[in-house]
Short mmCIF file of the C-alpha atoms (twelve columns), coordinates in Angstrom:
data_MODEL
# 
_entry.id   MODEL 
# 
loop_
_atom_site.group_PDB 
_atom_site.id 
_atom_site.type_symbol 
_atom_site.label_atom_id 
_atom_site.label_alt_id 
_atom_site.label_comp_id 
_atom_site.label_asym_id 
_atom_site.label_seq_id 
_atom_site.Cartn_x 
_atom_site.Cartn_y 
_atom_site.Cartn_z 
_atom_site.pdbx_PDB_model_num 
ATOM 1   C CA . UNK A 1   42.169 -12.489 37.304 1 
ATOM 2   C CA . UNK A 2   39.102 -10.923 38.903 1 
ATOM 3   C CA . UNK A 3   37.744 -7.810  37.518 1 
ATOM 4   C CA . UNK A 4   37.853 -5.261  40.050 1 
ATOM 5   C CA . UNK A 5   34.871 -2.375  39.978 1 
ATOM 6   C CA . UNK A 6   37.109 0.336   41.511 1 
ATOM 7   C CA . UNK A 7   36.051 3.960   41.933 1 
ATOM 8   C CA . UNK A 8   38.468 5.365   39.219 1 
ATOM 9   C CA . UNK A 9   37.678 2.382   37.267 1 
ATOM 10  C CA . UNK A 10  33.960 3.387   37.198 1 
ATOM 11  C CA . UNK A 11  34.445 6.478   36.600 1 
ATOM 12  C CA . UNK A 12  36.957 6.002   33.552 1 
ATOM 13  C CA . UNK A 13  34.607 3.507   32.338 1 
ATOM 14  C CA . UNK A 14  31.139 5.336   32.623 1 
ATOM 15  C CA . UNK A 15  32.495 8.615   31.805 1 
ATOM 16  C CA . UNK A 16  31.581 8.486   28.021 1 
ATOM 17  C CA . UNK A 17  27.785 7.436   28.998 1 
ATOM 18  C CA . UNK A 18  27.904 10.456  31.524 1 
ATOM 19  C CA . UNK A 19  27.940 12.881  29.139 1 
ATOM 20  C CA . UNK A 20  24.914 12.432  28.005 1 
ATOM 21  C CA . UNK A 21  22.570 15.872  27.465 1 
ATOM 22  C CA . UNK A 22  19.763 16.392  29.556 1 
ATOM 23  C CA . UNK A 23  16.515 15.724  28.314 1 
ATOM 24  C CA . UNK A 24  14.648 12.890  28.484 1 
ATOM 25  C CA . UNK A 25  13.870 11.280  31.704 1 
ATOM 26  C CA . UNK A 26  14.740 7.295   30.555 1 
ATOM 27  C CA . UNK A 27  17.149 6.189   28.518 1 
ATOM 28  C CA . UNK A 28  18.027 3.068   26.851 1 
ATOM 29  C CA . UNK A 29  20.914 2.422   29.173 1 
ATOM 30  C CA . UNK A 30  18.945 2.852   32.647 1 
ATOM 31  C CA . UNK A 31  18.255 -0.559  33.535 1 
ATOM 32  C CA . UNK A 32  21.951 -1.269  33.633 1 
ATOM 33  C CA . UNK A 33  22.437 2.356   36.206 1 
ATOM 34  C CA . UNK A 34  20.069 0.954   38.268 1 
ATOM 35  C CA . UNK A 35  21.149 -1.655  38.683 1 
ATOM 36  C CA . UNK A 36  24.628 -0.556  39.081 1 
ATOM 37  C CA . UNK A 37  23.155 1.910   41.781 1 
ATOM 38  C CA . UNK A 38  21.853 -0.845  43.746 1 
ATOM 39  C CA . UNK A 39  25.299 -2.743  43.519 1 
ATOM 40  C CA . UNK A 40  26.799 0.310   44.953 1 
ATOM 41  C CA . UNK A 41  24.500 0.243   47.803 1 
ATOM 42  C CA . UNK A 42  25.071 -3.251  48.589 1 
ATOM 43  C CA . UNK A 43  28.574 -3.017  48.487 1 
ATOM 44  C CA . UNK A 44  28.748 0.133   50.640 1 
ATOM 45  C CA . UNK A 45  26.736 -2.000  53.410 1 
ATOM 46  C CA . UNK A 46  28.507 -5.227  52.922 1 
ATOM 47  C CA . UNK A 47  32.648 -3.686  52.837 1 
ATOM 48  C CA . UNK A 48  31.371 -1.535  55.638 1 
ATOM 49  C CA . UNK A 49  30.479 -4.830  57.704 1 
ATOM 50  C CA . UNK A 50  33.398 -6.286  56.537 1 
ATOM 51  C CA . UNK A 51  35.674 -4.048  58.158 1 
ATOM 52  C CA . UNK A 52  36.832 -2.460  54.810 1 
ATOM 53  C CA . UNK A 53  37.928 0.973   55.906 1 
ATOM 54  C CA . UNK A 54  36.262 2.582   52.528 1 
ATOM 55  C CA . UNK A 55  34.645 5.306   54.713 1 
ATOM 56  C CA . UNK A 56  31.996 7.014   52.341 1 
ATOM 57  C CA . UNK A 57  33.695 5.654   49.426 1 
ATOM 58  C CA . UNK A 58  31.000 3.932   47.952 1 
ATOM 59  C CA . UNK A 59  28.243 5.885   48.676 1 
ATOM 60  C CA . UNK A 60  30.616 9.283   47.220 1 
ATOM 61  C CA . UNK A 61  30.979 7.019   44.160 1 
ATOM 62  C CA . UNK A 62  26.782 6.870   43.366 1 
ATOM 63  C CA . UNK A 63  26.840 10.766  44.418 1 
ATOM 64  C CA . UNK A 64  29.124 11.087  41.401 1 
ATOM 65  C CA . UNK A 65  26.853 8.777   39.232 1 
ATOM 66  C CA . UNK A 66  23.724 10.822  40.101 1 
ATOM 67  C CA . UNK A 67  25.679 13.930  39.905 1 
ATOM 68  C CA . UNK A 68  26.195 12.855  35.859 1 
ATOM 69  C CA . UNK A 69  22.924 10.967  34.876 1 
ATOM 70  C CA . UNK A 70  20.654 12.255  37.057 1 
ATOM 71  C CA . UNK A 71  19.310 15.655  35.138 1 
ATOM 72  C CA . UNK A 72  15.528 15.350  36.639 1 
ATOM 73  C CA . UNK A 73  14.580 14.715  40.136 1 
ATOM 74  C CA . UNK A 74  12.501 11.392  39.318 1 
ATOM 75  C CA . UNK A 75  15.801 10.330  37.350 1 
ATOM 76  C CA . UNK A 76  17.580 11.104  40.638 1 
ATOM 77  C CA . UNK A 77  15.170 9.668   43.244 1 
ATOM 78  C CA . UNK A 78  15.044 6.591   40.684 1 
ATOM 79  C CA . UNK A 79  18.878 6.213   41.722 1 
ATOM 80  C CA . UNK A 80  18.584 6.846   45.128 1 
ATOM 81  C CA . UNK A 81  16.205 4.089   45.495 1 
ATOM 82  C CA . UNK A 82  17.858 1.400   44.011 1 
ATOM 83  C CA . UNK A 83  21.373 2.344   46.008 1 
ATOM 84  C CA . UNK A 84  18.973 2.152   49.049 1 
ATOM 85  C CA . UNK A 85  17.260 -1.110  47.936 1 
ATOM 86  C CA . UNK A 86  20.990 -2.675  47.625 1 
ATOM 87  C CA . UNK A 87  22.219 -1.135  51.076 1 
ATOM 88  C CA . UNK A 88  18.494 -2.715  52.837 1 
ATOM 89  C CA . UNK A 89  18.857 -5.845  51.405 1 
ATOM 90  C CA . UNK A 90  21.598 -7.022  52.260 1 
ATOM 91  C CA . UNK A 91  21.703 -4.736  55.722 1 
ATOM 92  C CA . UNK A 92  18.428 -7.297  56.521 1 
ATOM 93  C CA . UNK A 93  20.208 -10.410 55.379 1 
ATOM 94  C CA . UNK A 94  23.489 -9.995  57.345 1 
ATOM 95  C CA . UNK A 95  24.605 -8.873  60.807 1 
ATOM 96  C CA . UNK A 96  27.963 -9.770  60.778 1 
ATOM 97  C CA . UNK A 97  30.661 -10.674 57.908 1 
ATOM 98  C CA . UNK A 98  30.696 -14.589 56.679 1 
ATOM 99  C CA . UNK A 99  32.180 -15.716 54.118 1 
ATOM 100 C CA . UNK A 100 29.066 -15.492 52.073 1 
ATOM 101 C CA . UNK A 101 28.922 -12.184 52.962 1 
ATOM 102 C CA . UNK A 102 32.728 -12.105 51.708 1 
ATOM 103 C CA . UNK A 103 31.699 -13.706 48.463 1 
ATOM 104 C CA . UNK A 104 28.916 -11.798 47.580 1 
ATOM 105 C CA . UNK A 105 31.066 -8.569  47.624 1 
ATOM 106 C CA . UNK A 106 33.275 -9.938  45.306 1 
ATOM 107 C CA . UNK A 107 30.207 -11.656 42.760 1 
ATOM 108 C CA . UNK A 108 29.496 -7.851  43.432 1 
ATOM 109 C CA . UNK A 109 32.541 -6.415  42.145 1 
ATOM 110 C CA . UNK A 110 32.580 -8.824  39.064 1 
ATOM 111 C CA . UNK A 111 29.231 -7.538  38.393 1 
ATOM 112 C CA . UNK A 112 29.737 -4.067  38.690 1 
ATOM 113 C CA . UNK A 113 32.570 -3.821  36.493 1 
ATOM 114 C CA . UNK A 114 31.126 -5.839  33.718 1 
ATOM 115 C CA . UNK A 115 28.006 -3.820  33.828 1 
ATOM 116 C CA . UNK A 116 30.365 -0.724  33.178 1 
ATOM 117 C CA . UNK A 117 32.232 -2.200  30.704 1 
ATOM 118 C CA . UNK A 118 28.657 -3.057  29.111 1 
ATOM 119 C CA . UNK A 119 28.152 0.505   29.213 1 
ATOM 120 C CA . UNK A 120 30.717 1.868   27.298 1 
ATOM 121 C CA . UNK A 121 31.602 -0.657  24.912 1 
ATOM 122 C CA . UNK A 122 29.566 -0.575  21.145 1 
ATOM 123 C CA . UNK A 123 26.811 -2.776  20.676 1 
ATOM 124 C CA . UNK A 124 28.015 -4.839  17.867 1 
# 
C-alpha cells in the first residue's frame, strides 16, 4: 500500500522534530526540511494542475512547517526558497496534467512521507 504524505500525517509525524528550541540557525536535520519544503511546493503546483481541489492546502501545510522550524529569518527564507524552487520547477516543466505529471505526485507523496518518517524515527 502506498504511503500517503497527508497534512495530519505530517504534522503527527514532524511534530516531535518541531519542538525544537530556537537557537542555532542549521541543524542536523535541515537537509531533509528542505527538501521536504521543496516537495511541498511541487506538489502544491502539480495537485493544483491536476484538478485536485486542495485549495491552499499545501502551501498552509509549509506555513505550518516554517511556523515550527523556522526561528530566524535566513532559516525561514531558506524554506521559502526551496517550496518555491519545487512549485517553479515543475510549474516550467508542465502545462497541463499527464500521466507523468500524475506519477510524479505520487513518487512525491512516497517521498514526502518517508522523509517524515526519517525525521522522527531514532537513528539506530
Amino acid at each position: 500500500m502506498r504511503a500517503v504524505l497527508t497534512p495530519a500525517l505530517l504534522l503527527l509525524l514532524l511534530s516531535p522534530v518541531m519542538a525544537v528550541a530556537a537557537g542555532d540557525d542549521v541543524r542536523p536535520y535541515d537537509d531533509k526540511l528542505l527538501r521536504l519544503s521543496e516537495i511541498l511546493g511541487a506538489v502544491h503546483f502539480l495537485r493544483e494542475l491536476c484538478g485536485s481541489e486542495d485549495g491552499q492546502l499545501w502551501r498552509n501545510e509549509m506555513a505550518l512547517l516554517i511556523e515550527a522550524e523556522g526561528a530566524s529569518l535566513a532559516r525561514r527564507v531558506r524554506f521559502v526558497n526551496s517550496f518555491n524552487k519545487g512549485y517553479r520547477s515543475y510549474r516550467r516543466t508542465y502545462q497541463s496534467c499527464t500521466i507523468g505529471a500524475q506519477q510524479q505526485i505520487g513518487r512525491f507523496m512516497d517521498e514526502g512521507a518517508e522523509l517524515a518518517k526519517a525525521l522522527v524515527e531514532p537513528k539506530s
